[in-house]
C-alpha positions, 0 to 999 in steps of 0.5 A: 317597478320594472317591466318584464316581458314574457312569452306571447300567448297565442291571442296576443301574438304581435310583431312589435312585441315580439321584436321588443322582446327579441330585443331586450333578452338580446341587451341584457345577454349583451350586458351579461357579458355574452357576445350577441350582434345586431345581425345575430339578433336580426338572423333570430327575427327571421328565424322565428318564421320557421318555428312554433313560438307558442312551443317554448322548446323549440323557441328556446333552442332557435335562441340558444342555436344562433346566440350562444357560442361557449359553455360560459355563454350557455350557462349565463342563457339558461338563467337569463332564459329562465328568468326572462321569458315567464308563464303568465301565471308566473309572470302574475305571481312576480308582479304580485310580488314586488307589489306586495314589496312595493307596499311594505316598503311604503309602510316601512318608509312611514313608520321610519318618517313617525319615529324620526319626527317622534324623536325631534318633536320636543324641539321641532319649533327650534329646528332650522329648515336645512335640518328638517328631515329629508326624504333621504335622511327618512330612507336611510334612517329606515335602513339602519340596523337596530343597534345604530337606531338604539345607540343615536336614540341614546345620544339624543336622550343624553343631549337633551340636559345640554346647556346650550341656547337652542340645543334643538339645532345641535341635535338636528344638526348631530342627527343629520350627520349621522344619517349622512355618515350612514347613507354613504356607508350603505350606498358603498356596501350596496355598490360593492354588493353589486360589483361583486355581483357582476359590473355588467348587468343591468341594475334592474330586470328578470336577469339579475343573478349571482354569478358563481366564484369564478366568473366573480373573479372574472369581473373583479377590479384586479387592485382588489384581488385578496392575495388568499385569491391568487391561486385561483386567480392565476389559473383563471388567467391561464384557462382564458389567455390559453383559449383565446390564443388557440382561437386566435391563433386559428383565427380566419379572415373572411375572403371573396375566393372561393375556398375554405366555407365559412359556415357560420357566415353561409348559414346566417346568409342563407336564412332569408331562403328559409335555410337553404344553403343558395349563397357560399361564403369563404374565409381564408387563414391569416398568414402572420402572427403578430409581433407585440411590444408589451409596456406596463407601469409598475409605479405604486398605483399600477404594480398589481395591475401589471402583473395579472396582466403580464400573466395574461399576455405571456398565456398568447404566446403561442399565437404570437409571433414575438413578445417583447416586454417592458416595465416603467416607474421612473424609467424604463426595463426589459424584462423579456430576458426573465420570461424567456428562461425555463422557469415558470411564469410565478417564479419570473415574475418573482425574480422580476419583483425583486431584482427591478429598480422601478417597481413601486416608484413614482410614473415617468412616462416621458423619460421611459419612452425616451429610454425606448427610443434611445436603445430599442428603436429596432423594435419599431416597425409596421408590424408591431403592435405596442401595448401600454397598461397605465393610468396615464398619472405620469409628469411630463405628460405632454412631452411624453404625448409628443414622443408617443405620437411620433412612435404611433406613425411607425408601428402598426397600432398603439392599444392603451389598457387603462384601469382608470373607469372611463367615466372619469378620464375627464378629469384627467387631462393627460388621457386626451392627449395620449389618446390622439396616438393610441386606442385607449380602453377601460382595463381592470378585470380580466373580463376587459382584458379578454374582451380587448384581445378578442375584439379589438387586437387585429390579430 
C-alpha cells in the first residue's frame, strides 16, 4: 500500500516529518515534469519559519511562490497539491479505501486460483510441477475478460476426448500458454496506458493523474506519433521552441559586478534575514548568440525522429546566431538552403523529403562524416556546437568514432539526441564509443528535447 504524507496537525508538529514531507511533494513535481532544485527546496524549509503551517493558504502559496515558474508548472501543482497534502479526515477515507481495495483484490485472486485448480482437477495427478498453476498464471487468469475465460473453458471441455497418453499435460501445458500469451498482452496494455499517461511520474503515489491531450503529446515517443496528430503536433513544437528561444535569447549569466540585480537569486539569498534584501546579486546578458550545426539521420528507424526535431530547432532561430543543417543515411546533405528560402517550415520540409537521396536508407555514420570534413570543414570552429540525432545503429562505427573525436577537440561542444531509452544502450556497443566525443542523452519526446535545449545547451 503506498504511504502518503498529509498535512501536520497541530499536536503532531515534527521537524523531521515536515522536512520529508517537504522532500517528497518536491520529487514527485520533479518527476511531474516541474524544474525544482535542492536550493529551491532548501529556500522552502527555511521559509516555512515565516508562515502558519497550520493554515494551509498560506502553506500552499509559500510552495506555489518558490516552486512554480510557468502556467504549465502551476496547473501540474495545483493537482499535485491537492492530492498530496490531505485532511486527515480525507486522508482516513483513502487508506480506508485502498484497504478495502486491497481485499477485494484478495478475494478476487482466491476465487481465480478455485476456478483455475477446479478446471484441471480431473487430471491434477498427471500434471508435472513445471504446469502446476503459479501465482502469476493465478493473476493473470484473474484478469482476464470473461470471453477469453469462457472460450479457454471451451478448449479445455473439447480436449478432454483427446486420445492421447496423458492428455493432462497437454492441457496443462495449452493452459499455460495461454496464460503467458495474455499476461504479456496485459502487461503491454498496461504499460502504453502508463506512458500515455505520463513517462515521468512515479508509478505510485497521491500524484498520480492524467494529463490533458496536450501535455500527452508532449511526453509521447515522437516514432509513434499518428499522422491524424500532426497538426497538433506541429503547433505544440512552435509554442514550446518559440518560448524557449525568447528565453533564451534573453537568457543572463550570473556576474560579481555590480549591475543589472538578479532578483530572484537576491531573494532566495536573502531569506536566511528573514527577507530582508542585506545581499545584492548580479547577472549580466550574454554578449554571442550561438552558432549550431545540426546532423539528423534520416535512415528508416530515425526519419520521423528527424523531422520533429528539425521542427524544433528551426523555431531557435532567433536566438541563434547561425543554423547550419544536415541529413545522413548512406551519406551526407545540406539541407540549410530549403530553410532559408520564404516557404514555410511544412512546405521545406516536404521538398526535403522528396528531393533527398538519403531519406529512409541504411545508417553510415563513418562516410557522412568523412563527406563533412572533406567539404564543410569551415564549419568547425570553437564556437560551433554540433548536434547529432541518432540511434548510433551505423556500420563502421568505430572508425566513424575515430573521426567524431577528432571533430569534438575543435568545436565547442558535440550534444548527441538518442531516442534509443538509456537503459538500453548497454547493449549497444557503438554508444560508448560515441559517447568518449559527445554528450549523449535520451531524446524521443519533446518533453526531452525541451528539457535538453533549456538545461544542457550552454547558450
Amino acid at each position: 500500500m503506498p504511504v502518503r504524507t498529509g498535512m501536520p496537525e497541530r499536536q503532531n508538529i515534527h521537524p523531521v516529518e515536515v522536512t520529508l514531507a517537504i522532500a517528497q511533494f518536491a520529487h514527485i513535481l520533479r518527476h511531474l515534469g516541474v524544474r525544482v532544485s535542492i536550493a529551491e527546496t532548501t529556500d522552502v524549509l527555511q521559509a516555512l519559519n515565516y508562515v502558519d503551517l497550520l493554515d494551509q493558504r498560506q502553506f500552499k502559496g509559500l510552495l506555489r511562490a518558490l516552486l512554480v515558474k510557468s502556467p504549465q508548472d502551476y496547473a501540474i501543482f495545483e493537482r499535485a497539491f491537492e492530492l498530496f497534502f490531505l485532511s486527515g479526515e480525507t486522508k482516513r477515507g483513502r487508506l480506508d479505501f485502498y484497504r478495502r481495495q486491497e481485499k477485494e483484490e484478495e478475494q478476487k485472486l482466491r476465487a481465480a486460483e478455485q476456478e483455475l485448480k477446479q478446471l484441471l482437477l480431473p487430471w491434477q495427478n498427471h500434471i508435472p510441477d513445471k504446469y502446476q498453476p503459479t501465482l502469476e498464471s493465478i493473476q493473470t487468469f484473474a484478469s482476464l475478460p470473461a470471453l477469453e475465460k469462457k472460450r479457454l473453458k471451451k478448449i479445455i471441455a473439447q480436449m478432454k476426448g483427446n486420445p492421447v497418453n496423458n492428455p493432462g499435460e497437454l492441457i496443462a501445458q495449452v493452459v499455460q500458454s495461454s496464460l503467458n500469451y495474455w499476461r504479456y498482452y496485459l502487461l503491454k496494455r498496461r504499460k502504453e496506458e502508463e506512458e500515455v499517461r505520463s513517462p515521468d511520474q512515479p508509478p505510485t503515489g497521491e500524484a498520480c493523474f492524467f494529463r490533458d491531450p496536450k501535455e500527452q503529446m508532449l511526453y509521447a515517443d515522437l516514432q509513434n506519433i499518428k499522422d491524424e496528430d500532426l497538426s497538433r503536433m506541429t503547433a505544440l513544437i512552435h509554442l514550446l521552441s518559440s518560448r524557449l528561444a525568447l528565453r533564451l535569447s534573453r537568457r543572463h549569466r550570473r556576474s560579481r559586478r555590480a549591475g543589472t540585480t538578479d532578483l530572484r537569486r537576491t531573494i532566495r539569498q536573502n531569506i536566511r534575514h528573514g527577507g530582508v534584501l542585506l545581499e545584492l546579486r548580479y547577472h549580466a546578458r550574454r554578449a554571442r548568440r550561438p552558432r549550431l550545426v545540426l546532423i539528423c539521420d534520416v535512415s528508416a528507424s530515425m526519419a520521423r525522429y528527424a523531422r520533429f526535431v528539425l521542427q524544433f530547432i528551426y523555431g531557435l532561430s532567433s536566438a541563434a546566431q547561425k543554423i547550419e543543417s544536415f541529413i545522413f543515411s548512406e551519406n551526407l546533405e545540406r539541407i540549410t538552403p530549403y530553410f532559408e528560402s520564404c516557404r514555410d517550415f511544412p512546405e521545406a520540409m516536404a521538398a526535403v523529403i522528396n528531393e533527398s537521396r538519403q531519406w529512409g536508407r541504411t545508417t553510415n555514420f563513418y562516410a557522412s562524416l568523412q563527406t563533412f570534413l572533406l567539404n564543410y570543414r569551415k564549419l568547425i570552429n570553437s564556437d560551433a556546437t554540433f548536434i547529432i540525432l541518432s540511434d548510433t545503429k551505423t556500420v563502421s562505427w568505430v572508425q566513424a568514432a575515430g573521426l567524431l573525436a577528432d571533430l569534438s577537440g575543435k568545436v565547442k561542444d558535440v550534444l548527441w539526441l538518442n531516442p534509443v531509452p538509456a537503459d538500453e544502450w548497454s547493449g549497444l556497443p557503438a554508444v560508448a564509443a560515441f559517447q568518449k566525443s559527445a554528450r549523449m542523452f535520451e531524446c524521443s519526446s519533446l518533453f526531452h528535447l525541451e528539457k535538453i535545449f533549456r538545461k544542457k545547451l550552454a547558450f
